[in-house]
C-alpha positions in Angstrom: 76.5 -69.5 150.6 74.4 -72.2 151.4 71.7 -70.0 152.5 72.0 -67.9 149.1 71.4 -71.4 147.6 68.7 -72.4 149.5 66.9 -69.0 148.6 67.6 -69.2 145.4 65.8 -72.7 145.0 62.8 -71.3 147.0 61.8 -68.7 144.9 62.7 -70.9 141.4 60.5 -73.7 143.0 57.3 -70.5 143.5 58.2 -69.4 140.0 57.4 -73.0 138.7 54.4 -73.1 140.6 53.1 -70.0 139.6 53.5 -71.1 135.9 51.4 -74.1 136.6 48.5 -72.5 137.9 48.6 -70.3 135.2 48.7 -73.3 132.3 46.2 -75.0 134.7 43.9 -71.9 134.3 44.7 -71.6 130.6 43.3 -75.0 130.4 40.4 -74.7 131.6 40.8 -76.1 135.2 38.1 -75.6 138.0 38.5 -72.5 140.6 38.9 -73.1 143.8 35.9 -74.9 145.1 34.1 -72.3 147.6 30.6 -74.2 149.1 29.1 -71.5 149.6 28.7 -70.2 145.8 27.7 -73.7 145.3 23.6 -73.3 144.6 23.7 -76.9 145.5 24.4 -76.8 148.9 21.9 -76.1 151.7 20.8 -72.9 152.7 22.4 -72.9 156.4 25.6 -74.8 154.7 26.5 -71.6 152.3 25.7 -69.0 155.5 27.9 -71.0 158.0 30.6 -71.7 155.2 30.7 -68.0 154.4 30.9 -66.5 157.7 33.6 -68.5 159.3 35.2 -66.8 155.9 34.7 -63.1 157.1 36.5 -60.8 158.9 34.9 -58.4 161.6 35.1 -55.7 159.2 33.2 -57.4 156.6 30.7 -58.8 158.9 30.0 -55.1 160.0 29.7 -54.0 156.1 26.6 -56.3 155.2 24.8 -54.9 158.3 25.3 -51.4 156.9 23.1 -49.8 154.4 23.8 -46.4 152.7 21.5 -44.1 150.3 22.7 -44.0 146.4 23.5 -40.3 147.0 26.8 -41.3 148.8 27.5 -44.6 147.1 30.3 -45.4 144.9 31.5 -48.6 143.7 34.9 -47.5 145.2 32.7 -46.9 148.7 30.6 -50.7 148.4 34.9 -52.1 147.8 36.3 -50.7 150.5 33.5 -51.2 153.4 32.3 -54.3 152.5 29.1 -52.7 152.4 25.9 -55.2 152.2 23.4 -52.7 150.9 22.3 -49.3 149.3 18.8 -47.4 149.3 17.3 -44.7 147.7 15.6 -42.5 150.0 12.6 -40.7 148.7 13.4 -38.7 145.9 17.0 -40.7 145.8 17.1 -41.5 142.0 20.3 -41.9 139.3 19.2 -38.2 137.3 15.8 -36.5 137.5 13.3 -38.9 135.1 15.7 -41.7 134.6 14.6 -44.5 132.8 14.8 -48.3 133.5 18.1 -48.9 131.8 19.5 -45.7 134.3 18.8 -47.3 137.1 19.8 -50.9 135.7 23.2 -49.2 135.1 23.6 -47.0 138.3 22.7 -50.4 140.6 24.6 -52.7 138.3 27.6 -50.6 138.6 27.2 -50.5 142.7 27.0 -54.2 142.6 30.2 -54.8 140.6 31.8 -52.8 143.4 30.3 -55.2 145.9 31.3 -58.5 143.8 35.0 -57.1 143.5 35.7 -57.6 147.0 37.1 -60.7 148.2 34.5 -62.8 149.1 32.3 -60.9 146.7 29.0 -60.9 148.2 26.4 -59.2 146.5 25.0 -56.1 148.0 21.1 -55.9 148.1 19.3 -52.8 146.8 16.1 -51.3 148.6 13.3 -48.8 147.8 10.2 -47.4 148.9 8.2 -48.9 146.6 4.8 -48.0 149.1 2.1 -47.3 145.8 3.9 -49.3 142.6 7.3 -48.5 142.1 6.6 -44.1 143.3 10.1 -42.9 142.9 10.5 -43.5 139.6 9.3 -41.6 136.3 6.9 -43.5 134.3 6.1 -46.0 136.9 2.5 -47.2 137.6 1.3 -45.3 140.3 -1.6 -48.1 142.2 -3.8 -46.0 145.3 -2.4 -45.6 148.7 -3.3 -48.5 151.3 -5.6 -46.4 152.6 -7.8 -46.9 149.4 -6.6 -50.3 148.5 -8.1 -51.2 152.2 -11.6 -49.8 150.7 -12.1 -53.1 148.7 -11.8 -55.3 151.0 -10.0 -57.8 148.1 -7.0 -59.4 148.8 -6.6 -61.2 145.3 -6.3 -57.3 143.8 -3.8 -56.5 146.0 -2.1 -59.5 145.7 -1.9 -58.6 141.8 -1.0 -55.3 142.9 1.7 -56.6 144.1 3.1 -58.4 141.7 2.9 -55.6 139.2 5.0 -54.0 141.7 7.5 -56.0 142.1 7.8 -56.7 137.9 8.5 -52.6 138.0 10.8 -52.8 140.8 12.6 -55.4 138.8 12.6 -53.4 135.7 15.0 -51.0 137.2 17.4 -53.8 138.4 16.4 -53.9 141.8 15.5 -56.4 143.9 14.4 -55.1 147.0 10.9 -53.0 148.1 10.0 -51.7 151.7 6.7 -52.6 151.6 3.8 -53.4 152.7 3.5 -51.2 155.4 0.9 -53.1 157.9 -0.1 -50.2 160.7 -3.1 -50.1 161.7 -3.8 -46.4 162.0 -6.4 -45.3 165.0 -6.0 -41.5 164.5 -6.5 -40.3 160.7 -4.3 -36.8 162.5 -1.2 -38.8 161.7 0.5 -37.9 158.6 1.1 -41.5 157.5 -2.4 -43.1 157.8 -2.9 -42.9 154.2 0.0 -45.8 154.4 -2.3 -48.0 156.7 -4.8 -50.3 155.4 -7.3 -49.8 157.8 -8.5 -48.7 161.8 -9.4 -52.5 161.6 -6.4 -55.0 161.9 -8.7 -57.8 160.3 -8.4 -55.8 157.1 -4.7 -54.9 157.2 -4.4 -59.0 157.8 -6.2 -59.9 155.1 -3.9 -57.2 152.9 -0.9 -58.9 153.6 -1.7 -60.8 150.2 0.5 -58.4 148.5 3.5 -60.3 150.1 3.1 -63.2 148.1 2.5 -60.8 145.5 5.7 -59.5 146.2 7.3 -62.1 146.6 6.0 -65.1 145.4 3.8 -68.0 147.2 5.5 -69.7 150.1 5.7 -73.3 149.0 4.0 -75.8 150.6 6.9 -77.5 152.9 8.2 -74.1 154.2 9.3 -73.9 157.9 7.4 -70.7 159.5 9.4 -68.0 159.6 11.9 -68.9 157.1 12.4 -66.2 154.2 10.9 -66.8 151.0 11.6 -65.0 147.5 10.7 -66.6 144.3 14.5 -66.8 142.4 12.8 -66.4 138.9 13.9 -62.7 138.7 10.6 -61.0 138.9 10.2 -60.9 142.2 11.3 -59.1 145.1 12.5 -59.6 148.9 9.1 -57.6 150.9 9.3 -55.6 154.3 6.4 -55.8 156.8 6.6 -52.3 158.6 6.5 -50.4 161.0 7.4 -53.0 163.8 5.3 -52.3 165.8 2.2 -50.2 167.3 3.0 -47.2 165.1 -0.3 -46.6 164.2 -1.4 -46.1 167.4 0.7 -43.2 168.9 -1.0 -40.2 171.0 -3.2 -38.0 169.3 -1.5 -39.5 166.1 1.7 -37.5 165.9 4.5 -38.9 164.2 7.4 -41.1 165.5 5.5 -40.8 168.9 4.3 -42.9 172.0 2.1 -45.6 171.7 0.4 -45.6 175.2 -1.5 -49.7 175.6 -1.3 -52.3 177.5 0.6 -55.4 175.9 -3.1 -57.1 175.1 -3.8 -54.3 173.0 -0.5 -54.6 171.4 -1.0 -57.5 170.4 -4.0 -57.6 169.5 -4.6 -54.9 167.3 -1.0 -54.0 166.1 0.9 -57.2 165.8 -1.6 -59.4 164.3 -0.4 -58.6 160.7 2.5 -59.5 161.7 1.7 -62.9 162.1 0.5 -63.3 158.8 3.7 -61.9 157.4 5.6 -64.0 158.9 3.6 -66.8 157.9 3.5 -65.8 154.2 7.7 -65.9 154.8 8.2 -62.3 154.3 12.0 -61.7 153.9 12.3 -58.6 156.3 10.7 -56.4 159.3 11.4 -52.7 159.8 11.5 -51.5 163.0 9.3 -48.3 164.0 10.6 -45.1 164.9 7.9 -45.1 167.8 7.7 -45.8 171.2 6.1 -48.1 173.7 5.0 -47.0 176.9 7.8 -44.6 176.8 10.2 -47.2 175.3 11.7 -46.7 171.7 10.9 -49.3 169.6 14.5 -49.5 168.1 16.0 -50.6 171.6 13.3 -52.5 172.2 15.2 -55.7 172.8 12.1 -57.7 174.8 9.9 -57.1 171.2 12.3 -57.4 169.1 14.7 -60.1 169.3 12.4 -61.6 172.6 9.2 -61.7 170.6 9.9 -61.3 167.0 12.9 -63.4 166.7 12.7 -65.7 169.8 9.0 -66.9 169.9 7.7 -66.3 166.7 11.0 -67.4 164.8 11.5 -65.0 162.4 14.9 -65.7 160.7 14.6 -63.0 158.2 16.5 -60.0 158.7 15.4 -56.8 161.1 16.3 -53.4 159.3 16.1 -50.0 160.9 14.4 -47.1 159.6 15.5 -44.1 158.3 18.3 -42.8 160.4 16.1 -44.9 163.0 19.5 -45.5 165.5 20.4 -41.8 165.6 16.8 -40.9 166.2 16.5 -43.6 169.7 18.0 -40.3 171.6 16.1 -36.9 171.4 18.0 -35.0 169.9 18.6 -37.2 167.1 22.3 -39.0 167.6 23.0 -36.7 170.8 24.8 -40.1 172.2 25.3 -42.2 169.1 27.5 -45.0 170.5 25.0 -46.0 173.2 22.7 -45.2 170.3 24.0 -48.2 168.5 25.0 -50.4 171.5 20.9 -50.0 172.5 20.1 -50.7 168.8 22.2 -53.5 167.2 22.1 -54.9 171.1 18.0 -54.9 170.8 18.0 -57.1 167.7 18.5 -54.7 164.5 20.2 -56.7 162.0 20.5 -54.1 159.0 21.4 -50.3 160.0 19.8 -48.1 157.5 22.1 -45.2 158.3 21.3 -43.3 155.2 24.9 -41.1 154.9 27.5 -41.1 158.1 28.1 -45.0 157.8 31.9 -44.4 158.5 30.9 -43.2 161.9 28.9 -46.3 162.1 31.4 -49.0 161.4 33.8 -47.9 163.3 31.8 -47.2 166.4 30.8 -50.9 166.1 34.3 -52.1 165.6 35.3 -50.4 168.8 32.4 -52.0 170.3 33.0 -55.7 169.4 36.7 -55.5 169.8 35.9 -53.8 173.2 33.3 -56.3 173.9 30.5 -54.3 174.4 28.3 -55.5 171.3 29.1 -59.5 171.5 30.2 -61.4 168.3 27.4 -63.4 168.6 25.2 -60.9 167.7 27.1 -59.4 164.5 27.0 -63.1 163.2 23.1 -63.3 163.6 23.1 -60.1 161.8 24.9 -61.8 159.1 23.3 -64.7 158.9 20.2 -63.6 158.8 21.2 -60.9 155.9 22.9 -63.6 154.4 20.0 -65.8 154.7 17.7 -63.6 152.5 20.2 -63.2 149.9 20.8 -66.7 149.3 17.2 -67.2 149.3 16.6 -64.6 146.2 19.0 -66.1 144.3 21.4 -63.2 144.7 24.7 -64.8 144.7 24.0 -66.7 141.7 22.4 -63.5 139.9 24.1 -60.2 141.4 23.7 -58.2 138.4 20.4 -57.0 136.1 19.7 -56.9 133.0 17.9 -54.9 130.6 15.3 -57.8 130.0 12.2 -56.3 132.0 12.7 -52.6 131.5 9.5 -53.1 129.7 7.4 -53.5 132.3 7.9 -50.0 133.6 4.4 -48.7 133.6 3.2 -51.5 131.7 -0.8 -51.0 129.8 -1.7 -54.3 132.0 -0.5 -52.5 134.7 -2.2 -49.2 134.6 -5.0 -51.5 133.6 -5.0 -52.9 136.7 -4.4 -49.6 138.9 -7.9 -48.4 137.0 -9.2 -51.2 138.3 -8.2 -50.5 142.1 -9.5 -46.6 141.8 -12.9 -47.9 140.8 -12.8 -50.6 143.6 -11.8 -48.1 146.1 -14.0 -45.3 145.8 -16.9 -45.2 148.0 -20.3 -43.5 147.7 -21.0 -41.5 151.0 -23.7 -39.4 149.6 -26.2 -39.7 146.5 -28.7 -37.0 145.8 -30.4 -34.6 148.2 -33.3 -36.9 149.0 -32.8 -40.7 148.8 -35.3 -41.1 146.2 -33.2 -38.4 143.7 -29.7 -39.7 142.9 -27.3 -37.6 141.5 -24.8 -40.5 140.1 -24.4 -42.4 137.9 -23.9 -38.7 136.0 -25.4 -38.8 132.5 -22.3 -38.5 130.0 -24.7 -36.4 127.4 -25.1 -33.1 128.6 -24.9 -29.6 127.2 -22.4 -28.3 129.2 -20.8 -29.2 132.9 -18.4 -27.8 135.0 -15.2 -29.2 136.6 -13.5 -27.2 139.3 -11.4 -27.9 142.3 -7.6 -27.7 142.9 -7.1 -31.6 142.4 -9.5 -31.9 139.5 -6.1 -31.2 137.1 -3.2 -32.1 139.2 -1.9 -35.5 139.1 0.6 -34.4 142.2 -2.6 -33.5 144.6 -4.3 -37.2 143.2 -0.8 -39.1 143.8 -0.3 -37.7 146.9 2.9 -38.3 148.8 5.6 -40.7 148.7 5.3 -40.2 144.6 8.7 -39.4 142.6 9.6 -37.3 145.8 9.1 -38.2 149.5 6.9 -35.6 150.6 5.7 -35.6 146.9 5.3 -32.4 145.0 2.1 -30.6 143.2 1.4 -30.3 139.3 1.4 -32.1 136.3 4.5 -32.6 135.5 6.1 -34.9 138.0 5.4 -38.0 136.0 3.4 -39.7 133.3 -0.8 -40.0 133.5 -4.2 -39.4 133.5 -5.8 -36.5 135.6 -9.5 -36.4 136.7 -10.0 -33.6 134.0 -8.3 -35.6 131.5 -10.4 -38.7 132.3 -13.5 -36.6 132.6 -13.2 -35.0 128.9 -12.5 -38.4 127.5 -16.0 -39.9 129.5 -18.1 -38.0 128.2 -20.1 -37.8 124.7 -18.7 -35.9 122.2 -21.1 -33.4 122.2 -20.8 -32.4 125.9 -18.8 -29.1 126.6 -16.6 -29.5 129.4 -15.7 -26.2 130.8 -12.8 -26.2 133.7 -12.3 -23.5 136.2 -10.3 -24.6 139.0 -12.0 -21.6 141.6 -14.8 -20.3 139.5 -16.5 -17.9 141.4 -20.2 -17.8 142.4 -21.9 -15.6 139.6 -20.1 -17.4 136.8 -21.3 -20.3 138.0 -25.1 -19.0 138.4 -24.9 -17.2 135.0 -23.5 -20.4 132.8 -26.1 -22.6 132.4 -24.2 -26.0 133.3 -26.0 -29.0 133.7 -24.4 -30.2 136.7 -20.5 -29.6 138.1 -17.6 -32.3 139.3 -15.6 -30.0 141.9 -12.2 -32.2 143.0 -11.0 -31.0 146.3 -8.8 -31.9 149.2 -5.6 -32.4 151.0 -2.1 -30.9 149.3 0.7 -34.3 149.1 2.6 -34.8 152.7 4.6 -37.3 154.1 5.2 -38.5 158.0 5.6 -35.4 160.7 4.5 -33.0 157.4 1.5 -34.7 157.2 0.6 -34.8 160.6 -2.8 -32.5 161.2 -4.6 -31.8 164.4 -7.1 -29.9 162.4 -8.2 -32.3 159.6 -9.6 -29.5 157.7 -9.8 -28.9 153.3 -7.8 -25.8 152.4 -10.0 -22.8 152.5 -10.0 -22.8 148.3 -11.5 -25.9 148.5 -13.9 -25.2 150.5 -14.5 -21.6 148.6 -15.0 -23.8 145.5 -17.7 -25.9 147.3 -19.4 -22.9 148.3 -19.4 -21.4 145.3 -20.5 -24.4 143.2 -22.5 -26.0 145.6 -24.0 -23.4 146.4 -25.7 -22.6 142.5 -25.9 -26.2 140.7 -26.1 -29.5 141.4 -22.6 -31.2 142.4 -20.5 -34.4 143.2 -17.8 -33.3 145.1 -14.9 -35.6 144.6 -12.8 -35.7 147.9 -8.9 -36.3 147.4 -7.0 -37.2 150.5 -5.2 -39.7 152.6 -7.9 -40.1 155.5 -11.4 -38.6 156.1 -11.4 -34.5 156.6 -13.7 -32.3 158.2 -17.5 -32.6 155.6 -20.1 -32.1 158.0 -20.6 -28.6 157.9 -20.6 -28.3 154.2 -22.8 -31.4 153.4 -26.1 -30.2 153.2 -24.9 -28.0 150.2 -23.4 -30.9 148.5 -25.8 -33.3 146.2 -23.2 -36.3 146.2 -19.8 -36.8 147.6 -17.2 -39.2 147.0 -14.1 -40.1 149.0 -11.5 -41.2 146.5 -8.6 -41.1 148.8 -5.3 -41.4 146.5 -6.1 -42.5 143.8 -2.5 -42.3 141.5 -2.0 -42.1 138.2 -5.1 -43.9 136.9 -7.6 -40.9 137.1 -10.3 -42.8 134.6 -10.7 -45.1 137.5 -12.7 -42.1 139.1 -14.9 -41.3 136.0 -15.8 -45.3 135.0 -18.0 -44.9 138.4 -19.0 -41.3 138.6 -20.6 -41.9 134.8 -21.6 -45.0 135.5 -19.9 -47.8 133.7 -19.0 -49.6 136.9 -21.2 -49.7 140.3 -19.8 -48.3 143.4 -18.6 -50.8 145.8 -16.4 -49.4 147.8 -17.2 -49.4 152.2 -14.9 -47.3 154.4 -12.2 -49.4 155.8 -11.8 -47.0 158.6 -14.9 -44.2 160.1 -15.5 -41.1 159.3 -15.4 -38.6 162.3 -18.0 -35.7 162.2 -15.4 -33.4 164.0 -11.7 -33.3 165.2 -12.5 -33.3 168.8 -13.9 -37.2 168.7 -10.3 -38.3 168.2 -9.4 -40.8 168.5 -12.7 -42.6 167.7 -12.8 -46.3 166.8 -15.3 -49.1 166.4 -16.4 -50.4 170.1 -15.4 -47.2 171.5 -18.2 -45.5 174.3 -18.3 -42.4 172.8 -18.4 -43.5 168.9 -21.0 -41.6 167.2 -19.3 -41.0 163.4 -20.7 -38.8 160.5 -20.1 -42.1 158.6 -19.8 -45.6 160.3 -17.2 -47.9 159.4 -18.2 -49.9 156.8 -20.8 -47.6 155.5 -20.6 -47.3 151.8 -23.5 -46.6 149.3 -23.8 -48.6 145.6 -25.1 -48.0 142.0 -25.5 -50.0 139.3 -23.5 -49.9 136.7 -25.6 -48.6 133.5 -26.1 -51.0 130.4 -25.0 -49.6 127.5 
């Protein structure tokens, strides 16, 4: 009886308290202080305050990052997971807008925020040329252009613009810059690289502060650094490290060098990340003398971490733990022992991440990945978010969508075409250049397969990941288009994109613009041990070249094979990928701005010098590194 009593009481007395918290909350009273949603507080105060909060499982969810094609809000809940990509191509609905992807990453995040510590999840994208995957978006040159003009305030702008875009869609996350340094243009990501010259890609790590925003003054070296305001965004410094140097450039391959030359041609841009307090590192799919990059432990956590301090986080790449065995994920658990164990803080495992967690459950509870480890995982994650400002503004609004392709912006993409074009050849005879082209002229002739494609000038990484062909992929302004707005009214432009040899003979043009070169590609798809223009292209040089005088306007992520056609050509241009902006192109072919462009990386005359760099014995290019010719703009 007593007992009934005493039971009775017990749950009376929790009924009463539970009253009083509710009039308590009706009132007004203050939550539960937690110190680390208190902005106030240190930095390293809010990380160790949360994680002596979190469970294993939660630990393991921020190191986990899945694409947007398998995320839910019910998925971010119930894994704790601590962020979402999209993957090339990896978008809300084919075209979506700014307030589509506000509301797809938005509604992600909510999941994220209703779990019970409610850490915000952080969304990434491959944001490698402006903001490519999305429709509408300023599309600024390739690095292989930007690396051309030699200008690190532009491409500090550049980035900026970017990250105002990236913001526009809600997210606040880009993997960019990528800092190779590419020796072999046969791999299918040099248009990505800067330069052959690490001096160059170190001076183009201004787009970080771009990015990001300027490190302030009293900032400890290696310490994160993202500007809170809300247009900026968390950079990535990739591909950690020597992938630009594999064997005979193929893709994900060996990077054969001693550690001097490591260091000293691909980790120097590192440096100067690191000092400009870039928020995170991806790790390369490459190897090392034979050793994968991704279980690298003595560069990664030995070098990156240990001696230079980085205390960012370290994400993978693509898929980059299944790929450390060949097959890919042939062995996956010592996969991820070899991976998370070598220093990789942030899995980007793309779609199996169930697989993932609960391999690495097993492992800690087993003791074969330490708990020390997850937690520098965490805190390092944890780190960057704090720093952005993320727990005290998870969610996006629909306040920037404006920016999206902004006039300033294009503006400003126009302005990095012109600066990266360079002048290899002007007029048969030195003393009889072809450009500056008159704008007044009966009749020319454009032709070539990129001369109307916006695809072929974007190149890839653009709305897709390999990027796709045609006109119709997203909004702007096609050589041809740019072309018939350059010239005088008068002028009849005729376009044929392969007009053959007698109609060119027979029609009287005054002079011919023919726009050839590489189809898009990205990574292994790109990777060429031939280096040649598609046999239309060079049909269409023939055939024009041949007949009337011509510029031939060269579209493509790295030099190709010119020498044999170059005595038929009266001027040739290498405009790399140049995006959306095509006018860029025309405001130096016709003259109102100078060409100033110098190759940021030489120009081979034939496949079998490769690889063929500055200082080498046997370098003997068609066009030196650093050769570029000039004009003077014309006053009007």
């Amino acid at each position: 009886m007593e007992r009934q009593w005493f039971s009775t009481c017990c749950v009376l007395l929790l009924l009463v308290l539970v009253s009083c918290n509710s009039s308590f909350a009706a009132a007004g009273a203050k939550p539960l202080y937690l110190k680390y949603k208190d902005p106030k507080q240190p930095v390293g105060a809010r990380i160790k305050d949360l994680v002596k909060r979190m469970t294993l499982e939660e630990k393991i969810g921020q190191m986990v990052q899945i694409d947007l094609t398998v995320a839910s809000s019910d998925v971010m809940k119930n894994y704790y997971l601590g962020s979402v990509l999209s993957g090339g191509g990896s978008v809300p609905s084919p075209k979506a807008s700014a307030a589509a992807w506000v509301n797809t990453v938005n509604g992600l995040q909510k999941g994220a925020l209703s779990t019970r510590l409610g850490i915000p999840m952080i969304y990434g994208i491959d944001a490698v040329h402006g903001h490519n995957n999305v429709y509408n978006a300023t599309i600024f040159p390739h690095n292989v252009g930007l690396g051309v003009t030699r200008d690190p305030q532009l491409i500090k702008k550049i980035g900026a613009a970017t990250a105002k875009e990236v913001r526009a869609t809600g997210i606040p996350y880009a993997f960019a810059p990528c800092i190779a340094v590419c020796r072999d243009p046969r791999w299918g990501r040099c248009y990505e690289s800067y330069s052959e010259d690490h001096t160059i890609v170190q001076k183009m790590t201004e787009i970080i502060p771009g990015l990001q925003g300027d490190l302030p003054a009293n900032s400890r070296k290696g310490v994160p650094f993202v500007d809170n305001g809300g247009t900026k965004v968390a950079a990535c410094a990739k591909h950690y490290m020597g992938d630009g140097g594999t064997t005979k450039g193929i893709n994900e391959n060996n990077t054969v060098i001693s550690m001097n030359g490591l260091m000293s041609i691909h980790m120097p841009a590192y440096l100067n990340s690191i000092s400009k307090g870039v928020a995170t590192i991806m790790v390369s799919y490459s190897s090392w003398n034979g050793k994968k990059m991704h279980a690298n432990r003595e560069l990664v956590t030995g070098f990156l971490k240990d001696k230079l301090k980085f205390r960012g986080f370290v994400i993978s790449d693509w898929q980059g733990i299944d790929r450390i065995t060949s097959p890919p994920h042939a062995n996956y658990s010592s996969s991820i022992t070899a991976g998370v164990g070598a220093g990789i803080d942030m899995i980007m495992v793309a779609y199996n991440y169930t697989e993932l967690i609960n391999d690495m459950i097993y492992q800690v509870k087993n003791r074969i990945i330490p708990v020390s480890r997850i937690d520098d995982a965490v805190k390092r994650i944890l780190r960057v978010k704090f720093v952005m400002g993320l727990f005290e503004k998870p969610l996006a609004d629909l306040s920037m969508v404006n920016e999206l392709g902004k006039q300033e912006h294009r503006d400003l993409a126009r302005e990095a075409v012109r600066k990266s074009l360079v002048l290899l050849k002007n007029g048969k005879t030195a003393d009889k250049p072809l450009l500056p082209l008159p704008k007044k002229a009966a009749k020319i002739l454009v032709a070539g397969s990129h001369a109307d494609n916006l695809g072929n000038q974007c190149g890839g990484w653009t709305i897709t990941w390999q990027g796709q062909t045609g006109n119709d992929l997203t909004s702007g302004t096609t050589i041809l288009k740019a072309v018939k707005s350059a010239v005088a009214p008068s002028t009849q432009v005729v376009y044929s994109e392969q007009p053959d040899a007698s109609f060119v003979k027979s029609s009287k043009f005054s002079y011919a613009i023919v726009v050839v070169g590489e189809p898009p590609y990205a990574e292994t798809q790109g990777d060429s041990l031939n280096l040649t223009i598609p046999a239309a292209g060079l049909t269409t040089i023939n055939n024009v070249c041949g007949s009337i005088k011509c510029v031939v306007v060269v579209i493509s992520g790295r030099p190709l094979v010119i020498e044999p056609y170059l005595a038929k050509i009266d001027a040739l241009v290498a405009a790399w990928l140049p995006g959306t902006e095509g006018q860029g192109v025309t405001d130096v072919l016709f003259g109102d701005y100078g060409f100033t462009g110098k190759l940021a990386r030489n120009w081979f005359r034939s496949v079998s010098q490769l690889p063929m760099n500055v200082g080498d014995a046997h370098y003997d290019p068609l066009f030196p590194f650093g050769f570029g010719l000039t004009t003077e703009p014309i006053k009007s």
